[in-house]
VEXDREN-2710 file (C-alpha; in Angstrom, 1 decimal):
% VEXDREN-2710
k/r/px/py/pz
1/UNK/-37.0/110.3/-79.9
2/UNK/-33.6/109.4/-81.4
3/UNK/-31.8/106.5/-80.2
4/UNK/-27.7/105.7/-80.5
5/UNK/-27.1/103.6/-83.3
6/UNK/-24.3/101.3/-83.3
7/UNK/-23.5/100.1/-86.9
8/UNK/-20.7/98.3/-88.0
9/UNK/-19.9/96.0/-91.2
10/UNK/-17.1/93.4/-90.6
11/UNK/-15.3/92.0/-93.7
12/UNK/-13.8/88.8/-93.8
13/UNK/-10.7/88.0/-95.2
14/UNK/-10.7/85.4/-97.6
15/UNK/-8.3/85.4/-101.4
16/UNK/-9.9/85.6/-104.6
17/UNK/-10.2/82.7/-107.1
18/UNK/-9.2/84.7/-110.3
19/UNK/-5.6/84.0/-110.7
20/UNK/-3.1/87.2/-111.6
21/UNK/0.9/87.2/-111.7
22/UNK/2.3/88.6/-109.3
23/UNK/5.8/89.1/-107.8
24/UNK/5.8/86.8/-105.0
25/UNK/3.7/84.5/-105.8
26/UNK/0.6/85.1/-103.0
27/UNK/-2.9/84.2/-103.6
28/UNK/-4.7/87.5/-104.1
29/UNK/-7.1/89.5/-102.1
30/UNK/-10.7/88.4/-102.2
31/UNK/-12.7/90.9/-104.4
32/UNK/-15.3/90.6/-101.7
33/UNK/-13.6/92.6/-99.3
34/UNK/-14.1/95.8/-101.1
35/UNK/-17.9/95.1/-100.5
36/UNK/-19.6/98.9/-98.7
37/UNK/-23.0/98.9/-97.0
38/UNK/-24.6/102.0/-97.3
39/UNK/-28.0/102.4/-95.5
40/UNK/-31.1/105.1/-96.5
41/UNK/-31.1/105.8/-92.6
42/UNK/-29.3/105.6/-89.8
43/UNK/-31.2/106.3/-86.8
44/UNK/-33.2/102.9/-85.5
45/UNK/-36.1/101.9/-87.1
46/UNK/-39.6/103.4/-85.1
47/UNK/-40.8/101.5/-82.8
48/UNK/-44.1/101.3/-84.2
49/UNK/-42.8/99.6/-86.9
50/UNK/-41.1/100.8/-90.2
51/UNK/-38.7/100.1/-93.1
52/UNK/-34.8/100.5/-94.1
53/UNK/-32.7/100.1/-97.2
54/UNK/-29.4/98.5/-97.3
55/UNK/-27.6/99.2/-100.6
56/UNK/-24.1/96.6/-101.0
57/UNK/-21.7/97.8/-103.6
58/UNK/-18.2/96.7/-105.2
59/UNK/-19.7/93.0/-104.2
60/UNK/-19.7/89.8/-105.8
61/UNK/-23.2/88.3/-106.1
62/UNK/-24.8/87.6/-103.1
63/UNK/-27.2/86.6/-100.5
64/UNK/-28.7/88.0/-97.3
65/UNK/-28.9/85.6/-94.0
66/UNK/-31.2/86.7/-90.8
67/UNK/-30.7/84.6/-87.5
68/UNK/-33.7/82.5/-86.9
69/UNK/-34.5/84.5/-83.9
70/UNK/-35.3/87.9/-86.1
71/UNK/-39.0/87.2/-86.6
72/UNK/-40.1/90.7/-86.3
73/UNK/-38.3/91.8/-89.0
74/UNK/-38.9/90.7/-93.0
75/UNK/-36.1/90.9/-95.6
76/UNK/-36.4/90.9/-99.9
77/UNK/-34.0/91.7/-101.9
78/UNK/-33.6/93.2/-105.2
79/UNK/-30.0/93.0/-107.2
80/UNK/-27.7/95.0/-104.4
81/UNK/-30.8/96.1/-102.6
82/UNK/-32.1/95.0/-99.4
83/UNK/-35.2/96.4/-98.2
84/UNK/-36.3/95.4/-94.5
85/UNK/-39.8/95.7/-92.6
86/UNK/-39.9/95.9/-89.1
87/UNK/-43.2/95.2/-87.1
88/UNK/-44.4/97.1/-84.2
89/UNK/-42.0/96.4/-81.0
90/UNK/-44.0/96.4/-77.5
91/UNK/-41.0/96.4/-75.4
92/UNK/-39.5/99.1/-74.0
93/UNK/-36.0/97.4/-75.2
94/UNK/-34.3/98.1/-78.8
95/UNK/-33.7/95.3/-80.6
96/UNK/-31.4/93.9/-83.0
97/UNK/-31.1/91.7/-85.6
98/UNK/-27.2/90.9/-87.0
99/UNK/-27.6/90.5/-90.4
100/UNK/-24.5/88.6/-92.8
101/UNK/-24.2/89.0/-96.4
102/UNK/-22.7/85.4/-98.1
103/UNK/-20.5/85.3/-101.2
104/UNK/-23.3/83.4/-103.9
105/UNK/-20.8/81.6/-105.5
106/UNK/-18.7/80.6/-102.9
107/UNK/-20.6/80.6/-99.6
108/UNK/-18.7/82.4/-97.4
109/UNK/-19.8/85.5/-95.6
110/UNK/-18.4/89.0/-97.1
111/UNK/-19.4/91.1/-94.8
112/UNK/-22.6/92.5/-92.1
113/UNK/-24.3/95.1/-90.7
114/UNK/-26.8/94.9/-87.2
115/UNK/-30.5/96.4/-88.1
116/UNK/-32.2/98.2/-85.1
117/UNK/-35.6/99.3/-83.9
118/UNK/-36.1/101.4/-80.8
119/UNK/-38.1/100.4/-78.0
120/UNK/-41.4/102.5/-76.8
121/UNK/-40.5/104.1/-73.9
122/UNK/-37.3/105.6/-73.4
123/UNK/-33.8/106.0/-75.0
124/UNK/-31.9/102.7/-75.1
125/UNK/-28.0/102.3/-75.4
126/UNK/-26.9/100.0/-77.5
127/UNK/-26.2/96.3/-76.1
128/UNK/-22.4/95.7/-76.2
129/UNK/-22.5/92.0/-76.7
130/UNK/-19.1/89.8/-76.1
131/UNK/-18.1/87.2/-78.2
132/UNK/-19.4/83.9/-78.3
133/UNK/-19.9/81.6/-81.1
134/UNK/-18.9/77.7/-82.1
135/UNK/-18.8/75.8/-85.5
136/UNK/-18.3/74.5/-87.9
137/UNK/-22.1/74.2/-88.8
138/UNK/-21.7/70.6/-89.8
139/UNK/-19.2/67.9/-90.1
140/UNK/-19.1/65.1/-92.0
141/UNK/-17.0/62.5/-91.8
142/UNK/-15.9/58.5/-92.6
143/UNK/-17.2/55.0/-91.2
144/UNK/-14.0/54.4/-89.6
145/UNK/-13.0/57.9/-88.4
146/UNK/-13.5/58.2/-84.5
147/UNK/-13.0/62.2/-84.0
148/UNK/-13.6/65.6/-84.6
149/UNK/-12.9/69.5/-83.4
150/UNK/-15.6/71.9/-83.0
151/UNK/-13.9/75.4/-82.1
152/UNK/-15.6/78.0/-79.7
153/UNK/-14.8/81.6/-80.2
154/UNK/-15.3/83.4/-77.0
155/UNK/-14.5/86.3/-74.8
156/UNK/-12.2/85.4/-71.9
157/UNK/-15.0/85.9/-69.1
158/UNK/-18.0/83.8/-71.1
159/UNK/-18.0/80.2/-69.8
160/UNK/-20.0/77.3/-72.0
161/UNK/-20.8/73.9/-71.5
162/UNK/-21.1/71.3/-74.6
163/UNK/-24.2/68.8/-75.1
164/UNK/-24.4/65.8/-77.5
165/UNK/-27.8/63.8/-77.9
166/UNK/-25.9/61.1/-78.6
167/UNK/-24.3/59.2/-75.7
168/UNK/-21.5/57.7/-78.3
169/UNK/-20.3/61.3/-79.1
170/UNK/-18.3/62.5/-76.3
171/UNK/-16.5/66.2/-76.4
172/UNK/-13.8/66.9/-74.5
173/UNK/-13.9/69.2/-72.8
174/UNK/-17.0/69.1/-72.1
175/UNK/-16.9/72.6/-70.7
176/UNK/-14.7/76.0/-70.4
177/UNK/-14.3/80.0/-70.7
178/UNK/-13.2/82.0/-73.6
179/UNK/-12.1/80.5/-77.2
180/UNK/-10.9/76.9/-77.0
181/UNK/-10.9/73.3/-79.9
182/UNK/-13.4/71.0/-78.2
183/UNK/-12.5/66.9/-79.7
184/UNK/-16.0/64.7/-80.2
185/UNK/-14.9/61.6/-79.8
186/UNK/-17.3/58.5/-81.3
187/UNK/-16.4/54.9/-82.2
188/UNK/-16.3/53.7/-85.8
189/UNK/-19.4/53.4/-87.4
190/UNK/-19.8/49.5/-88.2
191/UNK/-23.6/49.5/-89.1
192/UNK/-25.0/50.0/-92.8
193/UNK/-26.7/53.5/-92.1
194/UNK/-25.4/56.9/-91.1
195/UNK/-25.0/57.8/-87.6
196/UNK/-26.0/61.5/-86.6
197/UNK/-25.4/63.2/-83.4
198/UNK/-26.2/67.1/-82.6
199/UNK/-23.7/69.2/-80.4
200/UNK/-24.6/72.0/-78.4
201/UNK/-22.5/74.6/-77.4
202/UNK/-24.4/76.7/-75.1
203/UNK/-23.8/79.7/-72.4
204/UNK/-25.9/80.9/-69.5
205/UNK/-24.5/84.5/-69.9
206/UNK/-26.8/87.3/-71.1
207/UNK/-24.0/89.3/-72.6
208/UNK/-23.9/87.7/-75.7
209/UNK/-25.6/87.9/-79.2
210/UNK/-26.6/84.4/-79.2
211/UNK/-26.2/82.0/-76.4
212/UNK/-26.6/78.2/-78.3
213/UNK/-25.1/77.0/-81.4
214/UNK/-25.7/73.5/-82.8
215/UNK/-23.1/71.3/-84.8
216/UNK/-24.3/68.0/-86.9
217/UNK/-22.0/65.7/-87.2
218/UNK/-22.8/62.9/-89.4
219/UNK/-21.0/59.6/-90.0
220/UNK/-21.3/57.7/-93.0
221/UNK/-22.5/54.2/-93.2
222/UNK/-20.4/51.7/-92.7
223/UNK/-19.6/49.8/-96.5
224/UNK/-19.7/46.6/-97.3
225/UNK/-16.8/44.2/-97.2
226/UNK/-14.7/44.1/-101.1
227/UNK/-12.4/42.1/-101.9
228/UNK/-9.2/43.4/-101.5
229/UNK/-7.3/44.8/-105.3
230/UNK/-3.7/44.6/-106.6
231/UNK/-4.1/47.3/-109.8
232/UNK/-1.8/47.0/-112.3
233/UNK/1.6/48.8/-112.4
234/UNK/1.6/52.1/-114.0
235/UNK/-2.1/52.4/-112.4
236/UNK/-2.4/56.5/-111.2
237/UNK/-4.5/56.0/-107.8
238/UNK/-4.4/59.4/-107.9
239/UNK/-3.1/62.8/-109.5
240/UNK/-3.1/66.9/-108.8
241/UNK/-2.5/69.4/-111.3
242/UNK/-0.9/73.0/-109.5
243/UNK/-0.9/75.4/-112.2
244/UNK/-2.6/79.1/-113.0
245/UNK/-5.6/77.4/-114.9
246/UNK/-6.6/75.6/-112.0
247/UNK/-6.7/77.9/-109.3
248/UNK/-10.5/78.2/-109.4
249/UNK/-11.1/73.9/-109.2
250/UNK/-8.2/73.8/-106.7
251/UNK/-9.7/76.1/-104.1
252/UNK/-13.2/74.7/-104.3
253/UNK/-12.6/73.1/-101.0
254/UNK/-9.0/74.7/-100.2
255/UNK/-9.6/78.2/-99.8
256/UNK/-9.1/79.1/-95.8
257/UNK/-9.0/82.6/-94.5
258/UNK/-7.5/83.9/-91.1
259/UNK/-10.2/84.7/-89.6
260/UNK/-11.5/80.8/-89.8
261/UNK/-12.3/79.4/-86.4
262/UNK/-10.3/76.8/-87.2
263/UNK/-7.6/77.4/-88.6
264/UNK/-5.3/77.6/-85.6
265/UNK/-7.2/74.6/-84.0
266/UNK/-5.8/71.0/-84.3
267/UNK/-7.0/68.9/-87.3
268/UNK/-7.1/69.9/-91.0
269/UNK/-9.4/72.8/-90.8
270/UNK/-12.2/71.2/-92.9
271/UNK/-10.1/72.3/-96.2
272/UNK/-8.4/69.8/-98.7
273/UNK/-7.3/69.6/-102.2
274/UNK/-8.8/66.8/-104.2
275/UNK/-7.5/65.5/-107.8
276/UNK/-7.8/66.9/-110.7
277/UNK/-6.4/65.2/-113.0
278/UNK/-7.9/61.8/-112.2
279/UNK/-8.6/59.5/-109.4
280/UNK/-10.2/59.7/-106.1
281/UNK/-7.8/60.9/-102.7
282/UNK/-7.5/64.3/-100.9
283/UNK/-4.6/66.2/-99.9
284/UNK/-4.8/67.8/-96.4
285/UNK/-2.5/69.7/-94.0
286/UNK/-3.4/68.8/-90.1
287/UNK/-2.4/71.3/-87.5
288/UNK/-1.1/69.5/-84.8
289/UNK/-1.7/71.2/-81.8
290/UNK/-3.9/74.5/-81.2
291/UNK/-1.8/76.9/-82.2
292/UNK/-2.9/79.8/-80.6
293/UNK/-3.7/78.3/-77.5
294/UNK/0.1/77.6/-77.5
295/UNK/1.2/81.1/-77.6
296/UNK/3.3/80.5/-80.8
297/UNK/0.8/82.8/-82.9
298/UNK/1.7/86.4/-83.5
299/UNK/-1.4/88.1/-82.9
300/UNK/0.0/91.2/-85.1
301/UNK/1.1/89.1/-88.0
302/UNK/-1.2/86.2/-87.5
303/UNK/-1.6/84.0/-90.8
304/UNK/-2.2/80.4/-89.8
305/UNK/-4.0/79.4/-93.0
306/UNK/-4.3/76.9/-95.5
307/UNK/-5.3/78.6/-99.7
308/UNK/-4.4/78.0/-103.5
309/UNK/-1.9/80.7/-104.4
310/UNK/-2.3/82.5/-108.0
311/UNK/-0.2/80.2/-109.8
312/UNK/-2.3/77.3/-108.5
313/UNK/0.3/76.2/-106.0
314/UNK/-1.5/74.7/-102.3
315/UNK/0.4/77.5/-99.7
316/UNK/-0.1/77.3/-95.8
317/UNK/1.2/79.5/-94.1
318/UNK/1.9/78.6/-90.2
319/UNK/3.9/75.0/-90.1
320/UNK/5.4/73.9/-86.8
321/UNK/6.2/70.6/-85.0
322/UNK/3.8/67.8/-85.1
323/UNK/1.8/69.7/-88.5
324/UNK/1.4/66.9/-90.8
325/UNK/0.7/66.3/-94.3
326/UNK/-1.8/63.9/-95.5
327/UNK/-1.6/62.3/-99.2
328/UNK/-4.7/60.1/-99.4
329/UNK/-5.8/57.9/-102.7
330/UNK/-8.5/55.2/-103.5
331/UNK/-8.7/52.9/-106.2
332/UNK/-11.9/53.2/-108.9
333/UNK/-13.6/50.7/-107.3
334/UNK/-12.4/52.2/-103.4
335/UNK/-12.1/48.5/-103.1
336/UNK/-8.8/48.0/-100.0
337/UNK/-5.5/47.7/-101.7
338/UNK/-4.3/43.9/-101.7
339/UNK/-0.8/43.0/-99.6
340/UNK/2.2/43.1/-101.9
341/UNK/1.4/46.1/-103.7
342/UNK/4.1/48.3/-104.5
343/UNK/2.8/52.3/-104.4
344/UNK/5.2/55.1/-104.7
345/UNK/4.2/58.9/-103.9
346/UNK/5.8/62.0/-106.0
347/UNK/5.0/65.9/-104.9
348/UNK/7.5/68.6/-104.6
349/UNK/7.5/71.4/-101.3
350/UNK/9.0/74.7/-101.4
351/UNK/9.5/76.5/-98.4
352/UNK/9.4/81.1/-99.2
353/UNK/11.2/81.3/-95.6
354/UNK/13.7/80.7/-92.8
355/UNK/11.4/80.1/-90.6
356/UNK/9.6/76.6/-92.2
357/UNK/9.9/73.8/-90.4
358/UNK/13.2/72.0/-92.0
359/UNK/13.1/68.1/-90.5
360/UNK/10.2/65.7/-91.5
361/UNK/9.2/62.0/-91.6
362/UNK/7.3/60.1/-94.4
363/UNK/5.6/57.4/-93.5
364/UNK/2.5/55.2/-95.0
365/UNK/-0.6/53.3/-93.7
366/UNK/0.0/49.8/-93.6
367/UNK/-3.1/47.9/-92.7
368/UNK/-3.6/49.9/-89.6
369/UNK/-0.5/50.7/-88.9
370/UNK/1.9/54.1/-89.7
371/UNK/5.4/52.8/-90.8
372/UNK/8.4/54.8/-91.8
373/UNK/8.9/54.8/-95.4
374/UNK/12.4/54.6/-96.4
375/UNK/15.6/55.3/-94.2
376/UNK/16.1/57.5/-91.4
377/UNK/18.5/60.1/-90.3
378/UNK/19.0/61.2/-86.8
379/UNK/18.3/64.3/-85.1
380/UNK/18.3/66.1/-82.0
381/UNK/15.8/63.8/-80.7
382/UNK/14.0/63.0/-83.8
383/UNK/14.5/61.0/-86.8
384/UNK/13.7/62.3/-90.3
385/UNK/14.1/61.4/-93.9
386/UNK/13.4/64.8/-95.1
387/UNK/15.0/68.1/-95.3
388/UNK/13.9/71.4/-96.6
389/UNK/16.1/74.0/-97.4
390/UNK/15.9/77.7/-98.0
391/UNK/19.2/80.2/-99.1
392/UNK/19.0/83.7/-98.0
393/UNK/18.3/86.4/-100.9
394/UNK/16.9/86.7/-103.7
395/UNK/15.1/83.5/-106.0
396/UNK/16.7/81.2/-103.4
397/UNK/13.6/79.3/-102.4
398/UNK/14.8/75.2/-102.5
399/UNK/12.7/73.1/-104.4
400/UNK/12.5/69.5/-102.8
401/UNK/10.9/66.5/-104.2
402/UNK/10.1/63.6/-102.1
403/UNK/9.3/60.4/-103.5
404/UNK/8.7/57.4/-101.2
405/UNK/8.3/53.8/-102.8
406/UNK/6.3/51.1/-100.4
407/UNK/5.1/48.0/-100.7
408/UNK/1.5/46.8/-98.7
409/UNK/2.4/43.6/-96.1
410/UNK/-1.3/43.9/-95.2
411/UNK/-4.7/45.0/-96.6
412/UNK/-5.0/48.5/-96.8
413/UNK/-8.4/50.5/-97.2
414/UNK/-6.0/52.9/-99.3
415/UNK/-3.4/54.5/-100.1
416/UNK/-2.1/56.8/-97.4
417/UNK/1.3/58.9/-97.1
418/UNK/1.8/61.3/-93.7
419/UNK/4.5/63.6/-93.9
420/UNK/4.9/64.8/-90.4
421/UNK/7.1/68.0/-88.9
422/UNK/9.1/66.1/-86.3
423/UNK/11.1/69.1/-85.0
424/UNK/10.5/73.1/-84.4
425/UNK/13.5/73.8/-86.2
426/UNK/13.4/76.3/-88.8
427/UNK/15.1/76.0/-92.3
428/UNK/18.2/77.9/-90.8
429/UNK/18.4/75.5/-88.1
430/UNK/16.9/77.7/-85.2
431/UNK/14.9/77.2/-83.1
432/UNK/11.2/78.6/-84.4
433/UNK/9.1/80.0/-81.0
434/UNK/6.5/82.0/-83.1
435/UNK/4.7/82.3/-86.3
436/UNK/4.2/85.0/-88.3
437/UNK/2.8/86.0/-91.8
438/UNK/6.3/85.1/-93.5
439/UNK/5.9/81.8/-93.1
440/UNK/4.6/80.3/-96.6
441/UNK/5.3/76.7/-97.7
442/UNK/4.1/76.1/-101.1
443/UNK/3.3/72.6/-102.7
444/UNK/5.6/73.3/-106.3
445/UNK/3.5/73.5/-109.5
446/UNK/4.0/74.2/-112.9
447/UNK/3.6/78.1/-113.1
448/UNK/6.0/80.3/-111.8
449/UNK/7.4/83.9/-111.1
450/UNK/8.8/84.8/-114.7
451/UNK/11.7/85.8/-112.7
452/UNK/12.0/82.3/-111.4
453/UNK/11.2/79.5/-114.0
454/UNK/13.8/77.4/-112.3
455/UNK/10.7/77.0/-109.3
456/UNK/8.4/75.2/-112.1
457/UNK/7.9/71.5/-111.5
458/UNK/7.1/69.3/-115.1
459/UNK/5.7/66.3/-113.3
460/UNK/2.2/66.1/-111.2
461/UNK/1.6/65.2/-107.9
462/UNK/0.5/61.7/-107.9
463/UNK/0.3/58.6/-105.8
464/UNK/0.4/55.4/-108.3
465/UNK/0.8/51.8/-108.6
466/UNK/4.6/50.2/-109.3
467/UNK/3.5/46.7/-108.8
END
């Protein structure tokens, strides 16, 4: 007897990592999404057991991933070809296993495809399953850091609970319904190993395609106590290098896509931009507050993202009050940096809209503490030391460097610079309520539109030693 079939192949958006000029400077479209599934068949696979083809075209190289709970059905794959055998089923009930093709080279999923048998009695509809799913998969992170988001897709009606098998890891919440950011919260890790704890993130409902997912989060081992460091002036802690020939190093670990659980939620997304010129640091760009959950997200132009544009120029698109920049540098050694060093931090921002957040405040770790670096101005409310600007028309976008100078009172584990949004008021000076797909603030690089060299920027990104 024939059965329904439902088949459906969802590509992900994600941007490609082969640069090409373009107008307005945007990262371009992952090749990945042109991938096509075609099938030899596309009634449900007997129940008696049986085989199917899966052909993937216009894709990048790739792999084919089966959930764990598939054990009926075998997969091998040859080139683009996928070739599945099903075993006998003994229910009466179809089932289905959702299967997700992943991007070799960059490990991210392209696109998938459900693969069904029938059951051995009668006609079956196919299961409408609601959405439910947490992640990321795992999460590492420092010795001193003391939290982390795990974000939960789900339809409004599914309710979940979240377990840890580690008392010292706390989420909160600890339960809810529908989508939501769930914070672990964990002491420092003062011991010389790792510390591991598993979260589960688990529904009772039957609706769904899976009802558990497990996140490891592992802590590294505390290290032991160095002698604190004064490096010499002129020492570069750390540098970055935005151009066109560095697009593919730059999104390695910087390459976010809307579609990413969580890249509304608060924190930095699990994406940053490390040096590559020299030294050890990151560059990250914290969300912070959920975004979504706020209402300020335009669900028909939603872009809350964080990629490498195709001149090689860090874009994220989405800033709004509280977002915050992080500039992060070690020394060779990641030895603490002594008191009385002198650091100085030099990066450029260019905002491509009105609606980019225009007032923000440097400051820098000292010891353990955030202090403002330089003088303040004052706001409605806020203070700042920073102002972006952006002119309507045409090749107006407002290059603006901002170059703090510090000097360490305390020991400092490194060098740190936060360069936080302290107001939601856009470069026009309205008030910004929601964010949309124009919003794009770039990090300046050396490539440019040919139409705009005066956007170039001749000197790197660094974070360095003045004395």
């Amino acid at each position: 007897m024939k059965k329904y079939i439902s088949i459906f192949a969802c590509a992900l958006l994600a941007f490609a990592c082969t640069p090409k000029v373009n107008p307005d400077n945007e990262a371009e479209e992952y090749a990945g999404n042109k991938a096509k599934v075609e099938m030899s068949s596309t009634d449900p696979i007997p129940s008696d057991g049986g085989s199917l083809t899966v052909t993937l075209t216009d894709c990048p190289e790739f792999t084919a991933s089966l959930p764990k709970t598939a054990t009926w059905l075998n997969c091998s794959q040859s080139g683009s070809t996928l070739n599945f055998t099903a075993s006998a089923n003994s229910s009466a009930v179809a089932r289905f296993a959702h299967v997700s093709i992943i991007d070799s080279k960059l490990n991210i999923s392209i696109t998938s495809f459900d693969v069904i048998q029938a059951g051995t009695d009668k006609d079956v509809e196919p299961i409408i399953y609601k959405d439910f799913s947490a992640g990321p998969e795992t999460i590492s992170v420092t010795a001193k850091e003391t939290a982390a988001i795990i974000g939960v897709t789900a339809d409004e009606a599914i309710s979940w609970t979240v377990t840890s098998d580690n008392a010292a890891f706390v989420p909160e919440p600890a339960s809810g319904t529908g989508s939501a950011s769930v914070k672990v919260n964990f002491p420092a890790n003062s011991a010389k190993t790792e510390v591991k704890a598993v979260l589960t993130v688990s529904t009772a409902s039957e609706e769904v395609r899976q009802p558990s997912y497990a996140i490891t989060i592992t802590q590294e081992a505390a290290k032991d106590e160095v002698e604190p460091v004064k490096p010499a002036a002129g020492t570069v802690l750390a540098e970055w290098y935005f151009a066109t020939s560095q697009v593919d190093i730059l999104a390695a670990h910087f390459n976010e896509a809307v579609s990413d659980e969580l890249a509304d939620a608060p924190g930095n997304g699990g994406v940053w931009v490390e040096p590559n010129v020299s030294g050890k640091g990151r560059l990250e760009y914290y969300n912070g507050i959920d975004k979504a959950a706020a209402g300020i997200v335009d669900s028909a132009h939603k872009r809350c993202k964080r990629t490498i544009g195709s001149y090689g120029e860090p874009v994220v698109y989405g800033t709004y009050k509280d977002d915050y920049i992080l500039w992060t540098a070690y020394t060779e050694s990641e030895a603490p940096l002594a008191a009385g060093t002198k650091l100085a931090l030099n990066f450029v921002l260019r905002p491509n809209n009105i609606l980019i957040m225009k007032y923000w405040l440097v400051e820098y770790l000292d010891g353990d503490e955030w202090k403002v670096a330089g003088e303040t101005k004052d706001g409605d409310g806020f203070k700042y030391n920073v102002e972006l600007f952006y002119a309507e028309g045409s090749g107006n976008q407002t290059n603006t460097t901002i170059n703090p100078t510090v000097t360490l009172t305390k020991t400092t584990d490194a060098a740190v610079f936060r360069i936080t949004a302290v107001s939601n008021t856009g470069c026009d000076g309205n008030a910004v309520t929601l964010i949309n797909k124009s919003q794009a603030l770039r990090f300046a690089g050396e490539d440019c539109n040919a139409n705009t060299p005066h956007y170039s920027v001749k000197e790197h990104p660094m974070i360095k030693v003045v004395e």
